[in-house]
KOLDO-788848 format. One record per residue (C-alpha): x, y, z; residue in three letters. Coordinates in Angstrom, 1 decimal. Each point is the difference from the previous one (the first is absolute). Layout:
px X py Y pz Z resn ALA
...
% end
This chain:
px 59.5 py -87.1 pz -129.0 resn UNK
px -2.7 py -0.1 pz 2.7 resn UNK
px 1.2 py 1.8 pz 3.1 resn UNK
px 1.2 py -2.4 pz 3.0 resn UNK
px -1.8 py -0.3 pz 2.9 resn UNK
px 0.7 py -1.0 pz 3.1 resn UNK
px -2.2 py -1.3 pz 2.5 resn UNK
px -1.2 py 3.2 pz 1.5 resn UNK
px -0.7 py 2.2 pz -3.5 resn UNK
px -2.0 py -3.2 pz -0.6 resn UNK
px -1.9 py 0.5 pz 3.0 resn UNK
px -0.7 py 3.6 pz -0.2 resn UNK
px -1.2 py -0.7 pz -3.7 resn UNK
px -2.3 py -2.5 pz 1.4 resn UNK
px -1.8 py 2.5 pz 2.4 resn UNK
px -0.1 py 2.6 pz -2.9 resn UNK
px -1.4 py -2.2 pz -2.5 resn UNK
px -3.2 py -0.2 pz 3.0 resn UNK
px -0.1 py 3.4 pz 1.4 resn UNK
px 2.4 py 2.5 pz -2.2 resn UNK
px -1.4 py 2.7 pz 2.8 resn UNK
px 1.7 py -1.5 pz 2.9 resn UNK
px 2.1 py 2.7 pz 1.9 resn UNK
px 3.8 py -0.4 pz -0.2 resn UNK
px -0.6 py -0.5 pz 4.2 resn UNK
px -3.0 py -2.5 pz -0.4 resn UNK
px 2.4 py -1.8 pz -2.9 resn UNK
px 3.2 py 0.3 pz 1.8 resn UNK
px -0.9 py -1.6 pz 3.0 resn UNK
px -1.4 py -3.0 pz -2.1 resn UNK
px 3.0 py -0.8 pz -1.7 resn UNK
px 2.0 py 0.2 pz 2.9 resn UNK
px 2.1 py 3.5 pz -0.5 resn UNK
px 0.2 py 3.0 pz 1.5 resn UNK
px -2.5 py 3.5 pz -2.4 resn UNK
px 3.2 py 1.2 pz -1.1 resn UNK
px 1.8 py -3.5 pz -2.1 resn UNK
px -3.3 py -0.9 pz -1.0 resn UNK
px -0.6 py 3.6 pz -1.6 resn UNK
px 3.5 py -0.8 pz -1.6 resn UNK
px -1.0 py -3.0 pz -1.6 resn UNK
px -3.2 py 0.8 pz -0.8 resn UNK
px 1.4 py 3.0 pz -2.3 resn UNK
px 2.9 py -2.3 pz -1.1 resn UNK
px -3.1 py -2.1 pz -1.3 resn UNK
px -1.8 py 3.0 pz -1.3 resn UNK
px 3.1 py 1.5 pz -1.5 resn UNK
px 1.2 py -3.4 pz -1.8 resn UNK
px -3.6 py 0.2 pz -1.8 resn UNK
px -1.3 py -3.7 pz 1.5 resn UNK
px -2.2 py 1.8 pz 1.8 resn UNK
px -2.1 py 1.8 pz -3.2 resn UNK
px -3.0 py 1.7 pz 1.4 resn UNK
px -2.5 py 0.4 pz 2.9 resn UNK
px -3.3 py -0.7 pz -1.3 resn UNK
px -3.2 py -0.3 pz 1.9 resn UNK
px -2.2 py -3.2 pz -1.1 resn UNK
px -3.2 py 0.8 pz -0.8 resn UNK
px -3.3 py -2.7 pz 0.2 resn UNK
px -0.9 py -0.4 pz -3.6 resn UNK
px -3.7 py -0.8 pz 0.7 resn UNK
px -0.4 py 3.0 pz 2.0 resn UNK
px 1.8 py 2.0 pz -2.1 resn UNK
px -2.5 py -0.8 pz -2.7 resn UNK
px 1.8 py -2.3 pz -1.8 resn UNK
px -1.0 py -3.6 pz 0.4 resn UNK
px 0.6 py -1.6 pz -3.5 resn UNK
px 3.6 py -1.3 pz -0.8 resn UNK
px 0.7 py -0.8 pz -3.7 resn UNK
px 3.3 py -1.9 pz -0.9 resn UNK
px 0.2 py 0.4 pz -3.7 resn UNK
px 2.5 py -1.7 pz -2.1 resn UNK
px 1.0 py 2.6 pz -2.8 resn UNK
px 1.7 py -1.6 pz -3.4 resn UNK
px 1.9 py 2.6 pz -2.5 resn UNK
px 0.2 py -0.9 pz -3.8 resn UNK
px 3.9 py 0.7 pz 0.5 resn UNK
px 2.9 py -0.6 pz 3.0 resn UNK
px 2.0 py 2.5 pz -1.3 resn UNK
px 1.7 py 2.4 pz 2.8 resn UNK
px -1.4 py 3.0 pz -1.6 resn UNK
px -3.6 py -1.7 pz 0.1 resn UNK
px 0.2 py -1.0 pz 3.3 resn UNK
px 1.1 py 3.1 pz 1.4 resn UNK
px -2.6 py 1.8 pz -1.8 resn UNK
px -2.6 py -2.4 pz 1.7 resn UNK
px 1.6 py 0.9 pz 3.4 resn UNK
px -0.3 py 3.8 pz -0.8 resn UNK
px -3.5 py -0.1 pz -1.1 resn UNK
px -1.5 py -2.5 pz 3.3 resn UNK
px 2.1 py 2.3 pz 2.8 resn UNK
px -1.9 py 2.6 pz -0.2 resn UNK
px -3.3 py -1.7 pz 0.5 resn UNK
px -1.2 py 0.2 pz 3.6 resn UNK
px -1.5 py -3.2 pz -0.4 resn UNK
px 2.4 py -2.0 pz -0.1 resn UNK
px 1.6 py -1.2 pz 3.1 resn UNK
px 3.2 py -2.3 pz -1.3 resn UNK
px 1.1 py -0.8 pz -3.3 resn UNK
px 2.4 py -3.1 pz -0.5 resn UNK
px 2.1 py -1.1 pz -3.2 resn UNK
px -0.1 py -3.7 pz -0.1 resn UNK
px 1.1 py -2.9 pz -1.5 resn UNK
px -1.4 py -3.6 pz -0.1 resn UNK
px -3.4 py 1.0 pz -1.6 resn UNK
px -1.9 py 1.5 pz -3.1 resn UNK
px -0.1 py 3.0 pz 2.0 resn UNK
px 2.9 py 2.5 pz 0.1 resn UNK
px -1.5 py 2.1 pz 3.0 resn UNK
px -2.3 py -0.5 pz 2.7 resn UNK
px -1.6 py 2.6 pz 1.2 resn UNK
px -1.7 py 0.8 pz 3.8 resn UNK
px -3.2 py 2.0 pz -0.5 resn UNK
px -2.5 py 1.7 pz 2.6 resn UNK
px -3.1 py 1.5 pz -0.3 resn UNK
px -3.2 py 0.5 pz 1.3 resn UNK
px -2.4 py -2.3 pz -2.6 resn UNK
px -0.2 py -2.0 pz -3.0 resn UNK
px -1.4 py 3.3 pz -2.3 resn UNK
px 3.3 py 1.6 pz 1.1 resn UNK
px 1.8 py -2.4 pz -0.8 resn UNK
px -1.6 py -0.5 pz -3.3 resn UNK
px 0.9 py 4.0 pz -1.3 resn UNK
px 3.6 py -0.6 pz 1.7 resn UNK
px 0.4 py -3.0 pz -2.7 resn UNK
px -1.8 py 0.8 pz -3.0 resn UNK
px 1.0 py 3.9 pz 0.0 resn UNK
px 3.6 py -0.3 pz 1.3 resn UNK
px 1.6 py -3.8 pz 0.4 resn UNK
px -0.7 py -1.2 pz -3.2 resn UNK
px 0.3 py 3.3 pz -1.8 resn UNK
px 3.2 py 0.0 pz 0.9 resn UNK
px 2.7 py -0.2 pz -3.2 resn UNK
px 1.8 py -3.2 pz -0.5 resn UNK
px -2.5 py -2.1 pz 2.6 resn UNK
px -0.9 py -3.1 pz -1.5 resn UNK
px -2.5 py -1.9 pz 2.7 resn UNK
px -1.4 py 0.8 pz 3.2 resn UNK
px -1.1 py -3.5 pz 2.5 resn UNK
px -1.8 py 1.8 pz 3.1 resn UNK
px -0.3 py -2.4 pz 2.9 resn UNK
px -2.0 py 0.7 pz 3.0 resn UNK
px 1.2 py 0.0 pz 3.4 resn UNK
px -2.8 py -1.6 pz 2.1 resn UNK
px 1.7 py 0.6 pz 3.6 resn UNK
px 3.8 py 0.0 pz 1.1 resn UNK
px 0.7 py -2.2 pz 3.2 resn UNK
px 3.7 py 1.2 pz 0.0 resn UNK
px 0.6 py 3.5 pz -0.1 resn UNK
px 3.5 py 1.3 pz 1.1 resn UNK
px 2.5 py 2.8 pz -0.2 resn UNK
px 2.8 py -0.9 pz 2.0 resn UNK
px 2.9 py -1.5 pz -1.5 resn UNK
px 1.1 py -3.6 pz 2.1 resn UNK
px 2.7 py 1.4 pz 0.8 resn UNK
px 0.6 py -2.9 pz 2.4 resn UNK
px 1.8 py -2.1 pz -2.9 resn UNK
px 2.3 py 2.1 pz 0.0 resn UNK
px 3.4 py -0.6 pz 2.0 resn UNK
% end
């Protein structure tokens, strides 16, 4: 059950979601409360897990990584055990950025790949991906730019 929030957790998760190194003062007087409530909440948000991690978003093409793959992965077999086994083998690739099971497609996963050119991407496939037991096909598709680009959840629909 997702954790109920009123309108002032929703605000304070807003103003996270843009600047997670906001002081509790700086963030406090935003939201409307005095340093010491909002440090309560904001641990009451930290301590009920909503609030995962703290990470610091890093510019990809600077970073030396300008080339996003999304793959579509297919296994031979949907067992549990098979797809589990997938999971295992892909999580510990640096690589890859997100994985997703879906549904709706040939596919079973889609996959969110970085890295910094086509030859790398190349070894990444032919020596790991589609070595990988129980992987039937691999569709790469190109990502030629991405006009929407956000990590904030709209936390606005929410009431």
């Amino acid at each position: 059950m997702p954790h109920s929030l009123d309108r002032i957790d929703r605000h304070i998760l807003s103003i996270l979601q843009e600047n997670a190194r906001i002081s509790v003062t700086d963030l406090a007087e935003r939201v409307g409360l005095s340093p010491t409530p909002c440090g309560r909440r904001l641990k009451q948000l930290e301590d009920s897990g909503l609030i995962e991690r703290q990470v610091a978003l890093l510019d990809q093409r600077k970073a030396g990584l300008p080339m996003t793959v999304l793959v579509q992965v297919s296994l031979e077999a949907q067992t549990q055990e098979k797809l589990q086994a997938f999971e295992n083998e892909i999580s510990v690739l640096p690589e890859i950025m997100e994985c997703y099971l879906i549904t709706g497609s040939a596919a079973d996963y889609v996959l969110k790949i970085v890295v910094p050119d086509l030859d790398s991407y190349q070894q990444l496939l032919l020596n790991k991906l589609t070595s990988l037991p129980g992987v039937r096909s691999v569709i790469s598709n190109f990502v030629l730019r991405q006009p929407v680009k956000k990590t904030a959840l709209p936390l606005d629909q929410l009431s």
